[in-house]
N, C-alpha and C positions, 0 to 999 in steps of 0.2 A: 848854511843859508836858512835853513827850517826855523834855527834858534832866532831870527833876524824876522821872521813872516810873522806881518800884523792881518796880512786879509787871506781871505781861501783859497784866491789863485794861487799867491804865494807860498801856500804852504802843498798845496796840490803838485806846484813845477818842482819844489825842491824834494818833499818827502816823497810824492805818490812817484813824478815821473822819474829825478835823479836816483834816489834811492834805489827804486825799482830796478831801473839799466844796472846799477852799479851790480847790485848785488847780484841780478841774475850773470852778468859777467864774468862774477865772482866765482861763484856756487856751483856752474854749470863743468867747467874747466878745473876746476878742484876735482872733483868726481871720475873727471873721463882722466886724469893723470893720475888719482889713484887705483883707479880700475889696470892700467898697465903692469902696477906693479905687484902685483898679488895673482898666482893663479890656485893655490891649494885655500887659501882663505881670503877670497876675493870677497865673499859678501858681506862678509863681518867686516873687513875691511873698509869697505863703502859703507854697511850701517853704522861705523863708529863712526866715520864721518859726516855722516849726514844729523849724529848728534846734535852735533851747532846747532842746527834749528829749532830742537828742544831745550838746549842749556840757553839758546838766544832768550827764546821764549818762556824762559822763567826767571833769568838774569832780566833785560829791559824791562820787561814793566815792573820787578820788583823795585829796581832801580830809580825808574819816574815816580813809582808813588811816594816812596821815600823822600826823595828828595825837590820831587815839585813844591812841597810847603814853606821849604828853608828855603830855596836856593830861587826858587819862580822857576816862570818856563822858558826863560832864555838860556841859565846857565843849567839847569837837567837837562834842555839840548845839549848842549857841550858839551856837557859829563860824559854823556851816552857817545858823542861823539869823537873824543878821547878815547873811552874804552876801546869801540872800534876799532881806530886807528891803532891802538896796539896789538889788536888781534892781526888786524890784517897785516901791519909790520913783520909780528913771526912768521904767518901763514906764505905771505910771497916770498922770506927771504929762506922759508926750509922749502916747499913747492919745487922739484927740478923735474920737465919731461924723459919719462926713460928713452922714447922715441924720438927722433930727428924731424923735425916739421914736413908733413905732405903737403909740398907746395903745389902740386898738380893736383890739388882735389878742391873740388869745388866748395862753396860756402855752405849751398845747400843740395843735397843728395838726391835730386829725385827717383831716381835710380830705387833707390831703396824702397820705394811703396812698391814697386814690381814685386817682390817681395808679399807672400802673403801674410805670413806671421807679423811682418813688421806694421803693415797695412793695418791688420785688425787688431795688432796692439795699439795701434795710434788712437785708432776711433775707441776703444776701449777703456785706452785711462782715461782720454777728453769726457767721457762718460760718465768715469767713476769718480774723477776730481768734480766733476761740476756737482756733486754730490756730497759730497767727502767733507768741504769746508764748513759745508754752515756749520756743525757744532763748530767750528773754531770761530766763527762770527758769533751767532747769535746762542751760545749758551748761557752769559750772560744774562743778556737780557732773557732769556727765558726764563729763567731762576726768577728775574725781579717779577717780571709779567704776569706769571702762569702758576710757580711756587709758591712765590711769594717770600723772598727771602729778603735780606737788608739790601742796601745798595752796594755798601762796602764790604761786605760779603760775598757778593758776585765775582769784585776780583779773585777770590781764593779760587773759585771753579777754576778760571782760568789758569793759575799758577798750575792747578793740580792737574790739569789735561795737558801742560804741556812737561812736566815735574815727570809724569809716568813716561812720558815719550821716552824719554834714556831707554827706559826695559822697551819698547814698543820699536826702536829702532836697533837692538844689539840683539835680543834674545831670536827675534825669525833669524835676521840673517846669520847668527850662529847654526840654526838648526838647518840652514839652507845650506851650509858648509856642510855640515856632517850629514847630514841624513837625505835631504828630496830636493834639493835643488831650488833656486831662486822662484821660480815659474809656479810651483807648486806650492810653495807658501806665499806666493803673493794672491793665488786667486785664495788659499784658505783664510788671511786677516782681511781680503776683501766677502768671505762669505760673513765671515765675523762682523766688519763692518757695516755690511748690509742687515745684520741680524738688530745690531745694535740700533741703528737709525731708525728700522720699524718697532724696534720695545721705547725708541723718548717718546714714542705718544701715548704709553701708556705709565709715564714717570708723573705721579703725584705726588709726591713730600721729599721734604729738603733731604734723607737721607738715601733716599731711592735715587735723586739723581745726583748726589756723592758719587754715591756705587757708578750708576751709569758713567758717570765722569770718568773713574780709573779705570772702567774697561774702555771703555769708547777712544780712551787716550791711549791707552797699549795699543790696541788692535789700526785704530786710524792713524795712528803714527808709524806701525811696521808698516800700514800701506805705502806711506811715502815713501818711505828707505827703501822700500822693495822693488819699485818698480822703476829707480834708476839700476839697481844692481842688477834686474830683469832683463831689461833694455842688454846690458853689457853682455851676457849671458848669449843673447840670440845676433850678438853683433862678432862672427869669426877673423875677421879682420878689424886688428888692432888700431892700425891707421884710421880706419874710420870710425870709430867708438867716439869721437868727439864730436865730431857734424852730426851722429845719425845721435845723438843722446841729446844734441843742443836742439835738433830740428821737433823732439818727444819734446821735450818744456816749452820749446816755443808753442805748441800747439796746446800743451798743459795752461799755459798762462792764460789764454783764454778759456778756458774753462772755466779758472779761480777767477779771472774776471769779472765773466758772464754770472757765475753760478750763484754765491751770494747774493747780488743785485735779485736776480730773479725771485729769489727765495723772498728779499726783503717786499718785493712788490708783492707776493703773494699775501705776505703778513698783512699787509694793507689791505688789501682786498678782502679778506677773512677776517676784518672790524679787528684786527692786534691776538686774534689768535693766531696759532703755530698750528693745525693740522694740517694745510695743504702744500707749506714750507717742507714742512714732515716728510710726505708722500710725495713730492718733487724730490727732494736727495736719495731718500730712499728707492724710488722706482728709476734715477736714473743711474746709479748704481747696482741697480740691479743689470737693465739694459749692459750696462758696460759691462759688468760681470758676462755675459754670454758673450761679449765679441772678446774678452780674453781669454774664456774657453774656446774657442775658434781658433786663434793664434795659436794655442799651445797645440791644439786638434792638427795645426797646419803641417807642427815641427813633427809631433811623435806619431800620427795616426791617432788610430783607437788604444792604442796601449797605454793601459791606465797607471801602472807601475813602473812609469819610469822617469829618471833621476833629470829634471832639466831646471 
């Protein structure tokens, strides 16, 4: 229907709202069925999955730019829409639950905020994501606005921050397999990512925010992969790994919502510069960085060396 939309509602109901549901549908339940079936290399396993979102992210818009000129924007919807449809053909027809459906379990958990770790993880990503996106929004345009780089040039940033996400969602959760546990590397690429967000204010020339680019994209990218596999980790019953992982994105999704928007209003307010954009992701990602240290404080105590 997107390929079909001449006005902005229309492409609002199809791409923003349809899209959205689907995918979160999608994405949410992929995750909590591969979480069942892996317990010695559970995280790699969910970081390999959570690839898609970075092969997504360098596969589509490579895809529209290419072919928006030849084909227009009716039939690049399509194309893009085809592709899909074959992913997702494979994806549902190899997808089997190891587990038998909990038909006695509720849709949503509330149960589970009793819970203090799960509590202060909730408020913690909602935190660290309302933070976390804007480079994936506005580094573009910051390149054109602030650097000064070409326009068609800007796309390559993008390609490349989501390009590196492969390494940014395989390499933690490999190391979270072997070595310290999902928990522990997910607060270290969020100390990382917080590192990085307060050094883009101080990114002047097109090759300094290259650089920034492919780190900000490893490091912001293991955040994402890491903190469903996190979630799975602090969830000991299996049966419920699916409500209490979909009830963390539901709450995730306003974050990504809110958080961008916020940012873009700032940029306004700040006559089109970026510092106060800056110091909003930045310090709420900090903020959430302490209530995930809480959570983990909740499960281990004070014990600083140990595997969760």
């Amino acid at each position: 229907m997107a390929s079909l939309s001449t006005q902005y509602w229309q492409l609002f109901l199809s791409q923003g709202i349809c899209v959205g549901l689907g995918a979160g549908c999608l994405f949410c339940p992929a995750l909590a069925i591969v979480s069942t079936y892996f317990s010695k290399r559970k995280m790699l396993a969910i970081g390999i999955c959570a690839c898609g979102s970075a092969t997504g992210g360098l596969v589509y818009p490579a895809m529209f730019q290419q072919l928006i000129p030849t084909l227009g924007y009716g039939w690049t919807m399509r194309a893009l829409a085809f592709a899909t449809m074959v992913c997702l053909v494979v994806s549902n027809l190899l997808a089997r639950p190891r587990l038998p459906p909990y038909s006695t379990g509720p849709i949503v958990e509330l149960a589970a905020f009793k819970e203090l770790s799960y509590t202060l993880f909730a408020i913690g990503i909602f935190l660290v994501f309302w933070g976390v996106y804007f480079a994936f929004y506005y580094l573009s345009s910051f390149g054109v606005d602030i650097i000064g780089i070409p326009q068609n040039e800007s796309f390559n940033l993008f390609l490349v921050l989501n390009g590196v996400g492969i390494i940014g969602r395989t390499l933690p959760a490999y190391l979270a397999d072997r070595y310290t546990g999902p928990m522990n590397i997910l607060l270290m690429v969020t100390v990382a990512s917080i590192i990085c967000a307060w050094a883009m204010i101080g990114v002047t020339s097109r090759e300094g925010l290259y650089a920034w680019t492919v780190v900000y994209g490893i490091v912001g990218n293991g955040l994402q992969a890491m903190f469903p596999a996190t979630l799975s980790s602090l969830t000991t019953d299996l049966k419920k790994a699916g409500v209490r992982m979909g009830m963390i994105f539901t709450i995730v999704s306003f974050s990504v919502l809110t958080g961008p928007p916020i940012a873009g209003l700032l940029i306004t307010r700040d006559n089109g510069r970026y510092m106060y954009a800056q110091v909003f992701a930045a310090a709420s990602m900090v903020v959430g960085f302490l209530f995930l240290c809480g959570s983990r404080l909740a499960v281990t105590g004070k014990v600083l060396l140990y595997k969760i």
